[in-house]
mmCIF file as gemmi writes it, N, C-alpha and C atoms, coordinates in Angstrom:
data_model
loop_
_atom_site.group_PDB
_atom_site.id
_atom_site.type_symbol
_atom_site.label_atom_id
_atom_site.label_alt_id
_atom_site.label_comp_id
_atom_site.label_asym_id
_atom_site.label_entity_id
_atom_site.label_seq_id
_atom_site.pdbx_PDB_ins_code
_atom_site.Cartn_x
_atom_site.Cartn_y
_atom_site.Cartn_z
_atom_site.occupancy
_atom_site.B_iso_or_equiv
_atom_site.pdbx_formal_charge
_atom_site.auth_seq_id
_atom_site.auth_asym_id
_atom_site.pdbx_PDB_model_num
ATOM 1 N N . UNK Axp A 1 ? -55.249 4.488 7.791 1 0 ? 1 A 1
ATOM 2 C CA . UNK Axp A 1 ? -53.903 4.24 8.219 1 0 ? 1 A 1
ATOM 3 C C . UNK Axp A 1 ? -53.78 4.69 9.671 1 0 ? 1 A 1
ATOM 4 N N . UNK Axp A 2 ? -53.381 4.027 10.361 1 0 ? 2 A 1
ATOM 5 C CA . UNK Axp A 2 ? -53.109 4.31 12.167 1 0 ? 2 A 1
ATOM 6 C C . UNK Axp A 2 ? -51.531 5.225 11.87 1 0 ? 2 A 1
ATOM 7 N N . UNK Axp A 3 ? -51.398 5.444 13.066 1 0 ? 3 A 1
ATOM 8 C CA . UNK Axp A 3 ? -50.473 6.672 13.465 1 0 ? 3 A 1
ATOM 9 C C . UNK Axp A 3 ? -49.231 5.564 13.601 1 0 ? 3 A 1
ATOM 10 N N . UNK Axp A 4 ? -48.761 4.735 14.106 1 0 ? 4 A 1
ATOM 11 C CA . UNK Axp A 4 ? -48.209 3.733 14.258 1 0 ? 4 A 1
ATOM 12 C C . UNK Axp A 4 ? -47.494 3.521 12.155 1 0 ? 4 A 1
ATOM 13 N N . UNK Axp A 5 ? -48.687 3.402 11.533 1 0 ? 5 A 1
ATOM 14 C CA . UNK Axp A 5 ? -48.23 3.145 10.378 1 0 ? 5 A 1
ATOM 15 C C . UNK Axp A 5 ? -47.787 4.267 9.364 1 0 ? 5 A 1
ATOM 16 N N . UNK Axp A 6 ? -47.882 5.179 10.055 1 0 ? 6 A 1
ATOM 17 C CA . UNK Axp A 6 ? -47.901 6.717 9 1 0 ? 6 A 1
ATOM 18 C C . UNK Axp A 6 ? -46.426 6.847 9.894 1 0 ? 6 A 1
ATOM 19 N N . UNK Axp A 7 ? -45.991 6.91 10.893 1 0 ? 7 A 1
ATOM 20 C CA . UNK Axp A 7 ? -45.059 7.038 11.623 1 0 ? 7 A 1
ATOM 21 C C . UNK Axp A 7 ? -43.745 5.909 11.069 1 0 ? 7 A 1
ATOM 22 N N . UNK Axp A 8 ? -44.422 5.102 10.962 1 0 ? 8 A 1
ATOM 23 C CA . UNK Axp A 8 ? -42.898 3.96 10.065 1 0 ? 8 A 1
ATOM 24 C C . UNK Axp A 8 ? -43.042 4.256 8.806 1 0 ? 8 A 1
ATOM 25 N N . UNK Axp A 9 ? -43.941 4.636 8.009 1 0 ? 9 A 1
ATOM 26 C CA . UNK Axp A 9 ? -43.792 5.285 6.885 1 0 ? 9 A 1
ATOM 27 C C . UNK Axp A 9 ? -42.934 6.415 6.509 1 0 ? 9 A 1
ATOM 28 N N . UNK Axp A 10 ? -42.977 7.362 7.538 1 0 ? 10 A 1
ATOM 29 C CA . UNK Axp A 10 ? -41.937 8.637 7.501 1 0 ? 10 A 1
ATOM 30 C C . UNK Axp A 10 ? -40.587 8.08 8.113 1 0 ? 10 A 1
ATOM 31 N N . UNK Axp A 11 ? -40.398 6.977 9.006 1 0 ? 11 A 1
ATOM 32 C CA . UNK Axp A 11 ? -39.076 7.302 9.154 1 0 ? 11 A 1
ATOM 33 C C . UNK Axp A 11 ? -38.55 6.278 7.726 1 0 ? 11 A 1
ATOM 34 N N . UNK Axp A 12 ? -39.23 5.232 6.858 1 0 ? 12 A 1
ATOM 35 C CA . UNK Axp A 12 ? -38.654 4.426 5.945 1 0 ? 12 A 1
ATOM 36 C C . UNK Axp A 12 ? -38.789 5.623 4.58 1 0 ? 12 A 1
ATOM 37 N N . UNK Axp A 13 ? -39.346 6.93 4.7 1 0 ? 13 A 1
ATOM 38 C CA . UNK Axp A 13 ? -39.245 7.462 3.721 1 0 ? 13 A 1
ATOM 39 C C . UNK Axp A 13 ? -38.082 8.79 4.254 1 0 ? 13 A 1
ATOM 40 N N . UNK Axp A 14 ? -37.75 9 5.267 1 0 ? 14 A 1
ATOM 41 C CA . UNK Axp A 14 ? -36.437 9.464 5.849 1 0 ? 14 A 1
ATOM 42 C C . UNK Axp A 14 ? -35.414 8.736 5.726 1 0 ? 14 A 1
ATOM 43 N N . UNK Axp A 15 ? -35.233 7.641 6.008 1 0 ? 15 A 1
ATOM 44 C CA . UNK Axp A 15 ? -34.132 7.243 5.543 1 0 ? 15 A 1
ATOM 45 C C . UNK Axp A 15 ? -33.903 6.742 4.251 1 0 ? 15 A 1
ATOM 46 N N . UNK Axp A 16 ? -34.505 6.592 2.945 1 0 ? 16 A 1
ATOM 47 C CA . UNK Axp A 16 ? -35.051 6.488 1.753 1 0 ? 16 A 1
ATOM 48 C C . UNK Axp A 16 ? -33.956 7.943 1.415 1 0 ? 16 A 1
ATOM 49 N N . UNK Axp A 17 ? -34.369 9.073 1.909 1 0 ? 17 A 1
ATOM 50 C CA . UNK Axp A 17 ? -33.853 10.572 1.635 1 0 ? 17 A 1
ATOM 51 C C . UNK Axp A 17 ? -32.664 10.661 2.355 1 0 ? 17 A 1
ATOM 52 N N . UNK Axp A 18 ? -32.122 9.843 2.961 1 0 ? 18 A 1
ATOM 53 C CA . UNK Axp A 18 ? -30.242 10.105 4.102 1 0 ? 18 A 1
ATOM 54 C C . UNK Axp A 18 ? -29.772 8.916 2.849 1 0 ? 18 A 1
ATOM 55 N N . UNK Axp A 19 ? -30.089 8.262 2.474 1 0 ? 19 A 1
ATOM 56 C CA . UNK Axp A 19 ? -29.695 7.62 1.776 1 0 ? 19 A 1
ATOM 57 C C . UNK Axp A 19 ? -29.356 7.859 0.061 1 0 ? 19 A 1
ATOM 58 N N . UNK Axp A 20 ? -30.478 8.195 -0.234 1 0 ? 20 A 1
ATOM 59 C CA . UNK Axp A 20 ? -30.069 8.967 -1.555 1 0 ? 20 A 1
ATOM 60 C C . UNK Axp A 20 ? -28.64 9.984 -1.506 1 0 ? 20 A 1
ATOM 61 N N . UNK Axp A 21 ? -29.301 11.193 -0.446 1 0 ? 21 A 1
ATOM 62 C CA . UNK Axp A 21 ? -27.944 11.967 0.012 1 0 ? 21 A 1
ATOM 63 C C . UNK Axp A 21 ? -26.999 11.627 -0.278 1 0 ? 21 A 1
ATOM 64 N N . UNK Axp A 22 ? -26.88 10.092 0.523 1 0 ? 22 A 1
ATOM 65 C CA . UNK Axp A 22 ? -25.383 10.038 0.899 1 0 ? 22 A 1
ATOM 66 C C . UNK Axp A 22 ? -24.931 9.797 -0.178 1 0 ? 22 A 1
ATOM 67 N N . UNK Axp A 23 ? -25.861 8.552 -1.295 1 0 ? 23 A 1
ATOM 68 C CA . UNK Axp A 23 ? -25.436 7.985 -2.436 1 0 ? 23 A 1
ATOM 69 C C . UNK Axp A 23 ? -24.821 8.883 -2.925 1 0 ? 23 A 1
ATOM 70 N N . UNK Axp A 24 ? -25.383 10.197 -3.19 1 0 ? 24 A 1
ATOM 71 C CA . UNK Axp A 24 ? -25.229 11.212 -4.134 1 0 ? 24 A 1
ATOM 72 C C . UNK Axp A 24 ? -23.83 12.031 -3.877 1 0 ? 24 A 1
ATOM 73 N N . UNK Axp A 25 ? -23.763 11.579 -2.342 1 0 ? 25 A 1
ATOM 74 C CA . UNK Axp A 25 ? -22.438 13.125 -2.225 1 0 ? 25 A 1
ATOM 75 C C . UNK Axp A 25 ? -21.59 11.477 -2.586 1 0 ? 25 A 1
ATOM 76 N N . UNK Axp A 26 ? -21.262 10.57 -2.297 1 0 ? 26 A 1
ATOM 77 C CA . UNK Axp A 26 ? -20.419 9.221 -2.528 1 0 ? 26 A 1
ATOM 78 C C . UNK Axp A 26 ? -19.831 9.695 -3.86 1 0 ? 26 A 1
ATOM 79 N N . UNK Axp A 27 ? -21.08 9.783 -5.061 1 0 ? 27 A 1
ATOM 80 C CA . UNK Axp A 27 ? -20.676 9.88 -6.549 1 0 ? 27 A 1
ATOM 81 C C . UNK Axp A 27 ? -19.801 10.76 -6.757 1 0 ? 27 A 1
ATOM 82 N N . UNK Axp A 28 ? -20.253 12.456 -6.316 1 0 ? 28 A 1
ATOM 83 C CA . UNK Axp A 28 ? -19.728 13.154 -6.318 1 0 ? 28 A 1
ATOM 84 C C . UNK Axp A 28 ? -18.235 13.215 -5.907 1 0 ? 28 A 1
ATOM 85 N N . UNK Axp A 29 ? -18.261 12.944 -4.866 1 0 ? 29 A 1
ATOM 86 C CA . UNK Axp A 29 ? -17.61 12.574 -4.012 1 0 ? 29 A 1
ATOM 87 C C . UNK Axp A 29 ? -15.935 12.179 -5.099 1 0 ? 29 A 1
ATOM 88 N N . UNK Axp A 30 ? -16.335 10.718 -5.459 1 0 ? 30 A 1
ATOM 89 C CA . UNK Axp A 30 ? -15.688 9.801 -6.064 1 0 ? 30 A 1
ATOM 90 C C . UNK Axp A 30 ? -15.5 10.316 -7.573 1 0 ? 30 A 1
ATOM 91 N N . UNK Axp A 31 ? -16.33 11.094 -8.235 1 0 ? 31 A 1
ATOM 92 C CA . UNK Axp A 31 ? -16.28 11.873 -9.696 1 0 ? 31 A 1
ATOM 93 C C . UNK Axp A 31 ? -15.116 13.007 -9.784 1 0 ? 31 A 1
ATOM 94 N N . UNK Axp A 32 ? -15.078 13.539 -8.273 1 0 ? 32 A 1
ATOM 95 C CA . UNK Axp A 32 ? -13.523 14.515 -8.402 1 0 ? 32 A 1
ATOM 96 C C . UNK Axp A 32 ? -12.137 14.049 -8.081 1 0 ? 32 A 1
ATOM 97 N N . UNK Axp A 33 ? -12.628 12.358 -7.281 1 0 ? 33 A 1
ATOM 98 C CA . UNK Axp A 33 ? -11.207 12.496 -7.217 1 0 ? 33 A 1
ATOM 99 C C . UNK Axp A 33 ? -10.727 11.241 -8.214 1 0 ? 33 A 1
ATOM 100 N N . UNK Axp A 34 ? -11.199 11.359 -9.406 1 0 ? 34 A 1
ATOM 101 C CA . UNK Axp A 34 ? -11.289 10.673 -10.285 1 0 ? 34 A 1
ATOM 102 C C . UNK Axp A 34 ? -10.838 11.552 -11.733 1 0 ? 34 A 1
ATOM 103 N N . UNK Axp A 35 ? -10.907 12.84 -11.355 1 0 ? 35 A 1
ATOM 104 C CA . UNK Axp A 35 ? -10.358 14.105 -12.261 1 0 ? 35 A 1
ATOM 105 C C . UNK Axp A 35 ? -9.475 13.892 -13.61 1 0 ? 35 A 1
ATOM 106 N N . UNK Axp A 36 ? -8.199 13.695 -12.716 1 0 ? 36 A 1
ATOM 107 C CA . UNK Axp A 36 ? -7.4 13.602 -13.317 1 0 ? 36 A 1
ATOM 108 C C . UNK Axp A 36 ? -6.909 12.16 -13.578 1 0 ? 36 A 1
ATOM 109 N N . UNK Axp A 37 ? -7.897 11.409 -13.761 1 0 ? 37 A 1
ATOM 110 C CA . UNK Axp A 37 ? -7.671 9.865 -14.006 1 0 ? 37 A 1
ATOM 111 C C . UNK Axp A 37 ? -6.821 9.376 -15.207 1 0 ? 37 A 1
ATOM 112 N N . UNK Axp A 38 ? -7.832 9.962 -16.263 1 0 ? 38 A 1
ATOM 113 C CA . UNK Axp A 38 ? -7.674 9.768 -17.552 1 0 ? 38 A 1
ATOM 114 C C . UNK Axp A 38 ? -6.754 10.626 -18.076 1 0 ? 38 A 1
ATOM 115 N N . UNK Axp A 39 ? -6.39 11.79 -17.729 1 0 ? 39 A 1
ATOM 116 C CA . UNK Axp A 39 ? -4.709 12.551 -18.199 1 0 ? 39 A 1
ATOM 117 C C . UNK Axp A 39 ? -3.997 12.15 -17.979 1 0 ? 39 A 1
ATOM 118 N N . UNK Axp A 40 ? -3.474 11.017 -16.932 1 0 ? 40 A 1
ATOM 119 C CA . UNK Axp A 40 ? -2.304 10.332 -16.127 1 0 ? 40 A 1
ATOM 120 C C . UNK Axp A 40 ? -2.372 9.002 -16.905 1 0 ? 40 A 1
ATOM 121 N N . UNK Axp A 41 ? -3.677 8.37 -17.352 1 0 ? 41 A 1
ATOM 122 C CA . UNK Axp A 41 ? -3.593 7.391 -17.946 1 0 ? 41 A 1
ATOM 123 C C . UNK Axp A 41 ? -3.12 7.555 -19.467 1 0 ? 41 A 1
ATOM 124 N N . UNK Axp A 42 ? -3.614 8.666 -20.185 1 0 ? 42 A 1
ATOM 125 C CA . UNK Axp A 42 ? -2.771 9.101 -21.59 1 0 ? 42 A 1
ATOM 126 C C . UNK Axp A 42 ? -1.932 9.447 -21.725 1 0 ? 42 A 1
ATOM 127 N N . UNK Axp A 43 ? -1.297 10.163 -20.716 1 0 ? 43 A 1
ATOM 128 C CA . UNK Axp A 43 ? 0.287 10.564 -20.197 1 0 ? 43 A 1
ATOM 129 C C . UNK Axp A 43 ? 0.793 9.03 -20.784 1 0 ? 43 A 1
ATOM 130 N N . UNK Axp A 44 ? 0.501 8.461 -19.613 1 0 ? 44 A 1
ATOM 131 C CA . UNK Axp A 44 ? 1.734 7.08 -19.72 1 0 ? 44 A 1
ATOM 132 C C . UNK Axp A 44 ? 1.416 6.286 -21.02 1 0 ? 44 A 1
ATOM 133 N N . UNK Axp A 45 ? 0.682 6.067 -22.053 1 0 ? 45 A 1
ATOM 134 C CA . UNK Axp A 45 ? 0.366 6.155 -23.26 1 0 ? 45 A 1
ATOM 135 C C . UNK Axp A 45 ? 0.884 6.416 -23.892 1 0 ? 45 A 1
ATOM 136 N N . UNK Axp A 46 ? 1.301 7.815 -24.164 1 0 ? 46 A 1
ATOM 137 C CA . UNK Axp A 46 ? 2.047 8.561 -24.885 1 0 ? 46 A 1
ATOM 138 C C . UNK Axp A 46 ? 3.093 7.846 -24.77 1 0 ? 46 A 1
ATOM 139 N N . UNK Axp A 47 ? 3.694 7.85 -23.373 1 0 ? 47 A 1
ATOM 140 C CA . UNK Axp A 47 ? 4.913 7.813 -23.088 1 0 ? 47 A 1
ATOM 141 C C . UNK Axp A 47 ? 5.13 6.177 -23.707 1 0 ? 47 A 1
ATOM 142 N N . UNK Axp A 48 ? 4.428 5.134 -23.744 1 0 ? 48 A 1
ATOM 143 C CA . UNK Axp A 48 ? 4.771 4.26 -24.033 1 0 ? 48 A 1
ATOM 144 C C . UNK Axp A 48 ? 4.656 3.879 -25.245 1 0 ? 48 A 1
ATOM 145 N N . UNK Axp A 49 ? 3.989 4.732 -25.945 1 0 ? 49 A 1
ATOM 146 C CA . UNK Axp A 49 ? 3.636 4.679 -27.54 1 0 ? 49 A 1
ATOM 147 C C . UNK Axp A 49 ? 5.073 5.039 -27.761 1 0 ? 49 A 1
ATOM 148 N N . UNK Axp A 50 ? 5.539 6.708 -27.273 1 0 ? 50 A 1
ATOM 149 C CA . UNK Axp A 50 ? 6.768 7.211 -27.843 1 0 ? 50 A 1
ATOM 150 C C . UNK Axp A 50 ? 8.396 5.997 -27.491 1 0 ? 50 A 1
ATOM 151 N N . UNK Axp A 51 ? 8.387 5.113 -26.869 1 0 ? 51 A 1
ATOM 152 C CA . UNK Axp A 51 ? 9.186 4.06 -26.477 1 0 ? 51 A 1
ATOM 153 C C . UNK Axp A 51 ? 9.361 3.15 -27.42 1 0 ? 51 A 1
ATOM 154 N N . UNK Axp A 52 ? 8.501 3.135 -27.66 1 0 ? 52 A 1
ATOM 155 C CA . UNK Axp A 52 ? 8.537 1.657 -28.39 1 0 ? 52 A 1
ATOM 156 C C . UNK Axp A 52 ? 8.369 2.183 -30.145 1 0 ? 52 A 1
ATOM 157 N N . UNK Axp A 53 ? 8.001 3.547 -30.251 1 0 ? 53 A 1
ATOM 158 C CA . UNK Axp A 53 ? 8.408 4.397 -31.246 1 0 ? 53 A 1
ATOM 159 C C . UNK Axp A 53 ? 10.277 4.492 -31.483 1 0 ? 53 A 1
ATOM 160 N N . UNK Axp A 54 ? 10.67 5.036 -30.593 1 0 ? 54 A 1
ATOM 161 C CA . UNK Axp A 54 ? 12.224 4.661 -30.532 1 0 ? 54 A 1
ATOM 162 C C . UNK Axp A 54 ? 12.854 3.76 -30.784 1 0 ? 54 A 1
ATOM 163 N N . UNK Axp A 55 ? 12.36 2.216 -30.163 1 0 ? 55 A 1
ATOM 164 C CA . UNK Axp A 55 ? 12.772 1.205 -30.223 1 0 ? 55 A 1
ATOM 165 C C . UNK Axp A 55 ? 12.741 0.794 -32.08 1 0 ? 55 A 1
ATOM 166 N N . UNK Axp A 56 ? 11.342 1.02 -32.5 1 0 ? 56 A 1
ATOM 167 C CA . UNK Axp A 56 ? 11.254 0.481 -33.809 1 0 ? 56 A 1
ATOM 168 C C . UNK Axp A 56 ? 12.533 1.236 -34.581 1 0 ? 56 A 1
ATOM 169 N N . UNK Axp A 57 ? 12.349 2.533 -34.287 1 0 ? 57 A 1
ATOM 170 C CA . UNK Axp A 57 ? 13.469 3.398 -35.439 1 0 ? 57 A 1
ATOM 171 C C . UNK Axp A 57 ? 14.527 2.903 -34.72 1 0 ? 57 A 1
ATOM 172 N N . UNK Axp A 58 ? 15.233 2.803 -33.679 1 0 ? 58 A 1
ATOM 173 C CA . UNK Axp A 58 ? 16.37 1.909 -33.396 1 0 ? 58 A 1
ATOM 174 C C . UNK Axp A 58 ? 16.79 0.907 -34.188 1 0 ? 58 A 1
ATOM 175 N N . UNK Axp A 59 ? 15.818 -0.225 -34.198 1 0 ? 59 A 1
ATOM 176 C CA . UNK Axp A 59 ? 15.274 -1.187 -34.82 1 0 ? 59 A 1
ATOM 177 C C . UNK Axp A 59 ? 15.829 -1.045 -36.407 1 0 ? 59 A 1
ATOM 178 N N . UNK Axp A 60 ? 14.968 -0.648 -36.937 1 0 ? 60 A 1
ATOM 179 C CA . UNK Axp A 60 ? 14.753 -0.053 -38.245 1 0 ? 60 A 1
ATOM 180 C C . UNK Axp A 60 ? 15.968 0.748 -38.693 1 0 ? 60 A 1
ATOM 181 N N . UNK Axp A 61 ? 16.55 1.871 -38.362 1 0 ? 61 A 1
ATOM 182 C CA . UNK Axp A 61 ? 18.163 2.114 -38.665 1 0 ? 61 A 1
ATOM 183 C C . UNK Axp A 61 ? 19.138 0.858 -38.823 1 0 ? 61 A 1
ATOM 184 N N . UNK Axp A 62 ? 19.079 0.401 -37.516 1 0 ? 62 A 1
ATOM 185 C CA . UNK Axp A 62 ? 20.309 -1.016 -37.464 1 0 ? 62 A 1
ATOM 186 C C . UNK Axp A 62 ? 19.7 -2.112 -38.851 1 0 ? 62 A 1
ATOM 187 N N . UNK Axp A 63 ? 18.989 -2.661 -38.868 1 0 ? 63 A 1
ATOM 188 C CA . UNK Axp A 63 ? 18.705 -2.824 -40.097 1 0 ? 63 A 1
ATOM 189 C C . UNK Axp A 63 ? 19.313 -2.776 -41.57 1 0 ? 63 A 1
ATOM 190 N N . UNK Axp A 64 ? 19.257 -1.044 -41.633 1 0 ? 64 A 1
ATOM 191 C CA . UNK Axp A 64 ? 19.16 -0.166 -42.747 1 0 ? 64 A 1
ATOM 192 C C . UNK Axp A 64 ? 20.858 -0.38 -42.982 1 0 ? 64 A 1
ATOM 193 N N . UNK Axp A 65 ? 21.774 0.014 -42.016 1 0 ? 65 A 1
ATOM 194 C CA . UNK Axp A 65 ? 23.177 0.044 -41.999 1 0 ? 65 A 1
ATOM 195 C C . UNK Axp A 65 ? 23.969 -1.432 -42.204 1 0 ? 65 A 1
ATOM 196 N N . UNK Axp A 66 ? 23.032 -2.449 -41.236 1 0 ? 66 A 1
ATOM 197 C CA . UNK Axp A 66 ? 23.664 -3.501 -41.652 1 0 ? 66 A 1
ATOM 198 C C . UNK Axp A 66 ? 23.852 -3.831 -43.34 1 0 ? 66 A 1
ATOM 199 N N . UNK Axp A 67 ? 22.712 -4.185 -44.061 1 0 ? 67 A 1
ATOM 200 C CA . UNK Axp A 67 ? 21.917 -4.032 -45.058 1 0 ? 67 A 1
ATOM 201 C C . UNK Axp A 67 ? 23.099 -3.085 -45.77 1 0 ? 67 A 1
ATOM 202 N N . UNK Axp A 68 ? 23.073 -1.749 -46.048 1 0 ? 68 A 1
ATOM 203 C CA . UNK Axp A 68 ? 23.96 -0.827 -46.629 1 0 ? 68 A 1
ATOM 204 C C . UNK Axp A 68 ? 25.487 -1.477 -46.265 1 0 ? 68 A 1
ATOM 205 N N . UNK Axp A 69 ? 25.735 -1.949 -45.288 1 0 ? 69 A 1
ATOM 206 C CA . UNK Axp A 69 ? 27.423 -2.226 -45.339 1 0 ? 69 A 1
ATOM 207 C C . UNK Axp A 69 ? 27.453 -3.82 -46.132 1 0 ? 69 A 1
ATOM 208 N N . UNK Axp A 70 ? 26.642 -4.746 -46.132 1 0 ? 70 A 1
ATOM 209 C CA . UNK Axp A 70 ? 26.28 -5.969 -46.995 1 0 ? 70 A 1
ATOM 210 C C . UNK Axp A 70 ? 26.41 -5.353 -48.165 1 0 ? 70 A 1
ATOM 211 N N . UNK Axp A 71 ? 26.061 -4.45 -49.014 1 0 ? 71 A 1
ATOM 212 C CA . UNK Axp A 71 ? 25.53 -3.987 -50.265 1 0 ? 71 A 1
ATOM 213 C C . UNK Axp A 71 ? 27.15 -3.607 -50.701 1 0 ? 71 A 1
ATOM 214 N N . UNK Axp A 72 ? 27.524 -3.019 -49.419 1 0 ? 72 A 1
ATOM 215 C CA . UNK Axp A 72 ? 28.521 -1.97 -50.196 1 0 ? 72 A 1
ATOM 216 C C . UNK Axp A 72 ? 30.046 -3.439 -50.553 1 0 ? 72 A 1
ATOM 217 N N . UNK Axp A 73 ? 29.935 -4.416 -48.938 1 0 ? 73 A 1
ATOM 218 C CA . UNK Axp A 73 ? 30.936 -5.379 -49.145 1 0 ? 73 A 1
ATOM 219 C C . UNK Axp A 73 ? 30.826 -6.096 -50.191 1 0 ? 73 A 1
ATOM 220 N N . UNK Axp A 74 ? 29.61 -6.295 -50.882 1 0 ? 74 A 1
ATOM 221 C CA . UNK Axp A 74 ? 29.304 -7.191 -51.949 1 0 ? 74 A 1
ATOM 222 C C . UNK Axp A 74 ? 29.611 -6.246 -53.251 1 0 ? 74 A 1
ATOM 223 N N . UNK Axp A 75 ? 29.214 -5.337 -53.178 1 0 ? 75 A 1
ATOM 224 C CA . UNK Axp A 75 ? 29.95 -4.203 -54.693 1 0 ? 75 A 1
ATOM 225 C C . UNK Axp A 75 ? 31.203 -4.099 -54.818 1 0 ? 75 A 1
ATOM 226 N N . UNK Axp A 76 ? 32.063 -4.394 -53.418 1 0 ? 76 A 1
ATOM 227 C CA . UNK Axp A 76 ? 33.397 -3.705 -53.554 1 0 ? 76 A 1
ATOM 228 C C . UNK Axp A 76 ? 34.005 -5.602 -53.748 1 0 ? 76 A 1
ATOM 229 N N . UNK Axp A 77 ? 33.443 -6.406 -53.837 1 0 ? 77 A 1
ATOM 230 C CA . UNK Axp A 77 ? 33.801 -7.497 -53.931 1 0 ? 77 A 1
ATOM 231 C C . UNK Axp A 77 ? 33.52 -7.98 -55.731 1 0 ? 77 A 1
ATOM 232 N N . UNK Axp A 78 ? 32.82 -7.523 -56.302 1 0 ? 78 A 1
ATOM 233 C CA . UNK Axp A 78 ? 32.299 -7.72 -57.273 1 0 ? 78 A 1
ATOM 234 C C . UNK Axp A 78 ? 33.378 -6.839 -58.689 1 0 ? 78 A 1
ATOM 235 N N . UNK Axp A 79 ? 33.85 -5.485 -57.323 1 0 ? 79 A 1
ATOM 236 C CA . UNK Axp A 79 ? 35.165 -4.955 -58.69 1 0 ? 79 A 1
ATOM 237 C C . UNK Axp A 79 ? 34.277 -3.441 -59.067 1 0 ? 79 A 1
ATOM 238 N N . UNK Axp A 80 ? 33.482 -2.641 -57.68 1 0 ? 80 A 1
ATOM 239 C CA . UNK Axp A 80 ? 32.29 -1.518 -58.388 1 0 ? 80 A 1
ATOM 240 C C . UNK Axp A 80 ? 33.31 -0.809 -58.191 1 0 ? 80 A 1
């Protein structure tokens, strides 16, 4: 191997190693500010599970009352 070729060898295996580096601090990098990703994303989860939790029992009461005042107009019509 000539000096010429051992010489482009070290700088393609130097920058081979600035490169990894950098890859590596990038990940890092990007892995913390990524932290709190997934708590903010189950937060609003919750929050939208518990919504539409409301809505059903909203839902589901009105229902129940309509239903109960039908029952009761039809008994008190019937002579209960």
């Amino acid at each position: 191997m000539t000096a010429i070729q051992t010489r482009t060898l070290q700088q393609r295996a130097l920058r081979l190693c600035v490169a990894a580096l950098h890859t590596r601090d990038d990940l890092i990098e990007r892995s913390a500010d990524d932290r709190g990703e997934g708590v903010i994303s189950m937060a609003l989860a919750i929050l939208i599970v518990a919504f539409l939790g409301v809505a059903a029992w909203l839902a589901f009461k009105g229902i129940l009352d309509d239903s109960a005042n039908d029952v009761k107009t039809q008994v008190d019509q019937i002579g209960g």
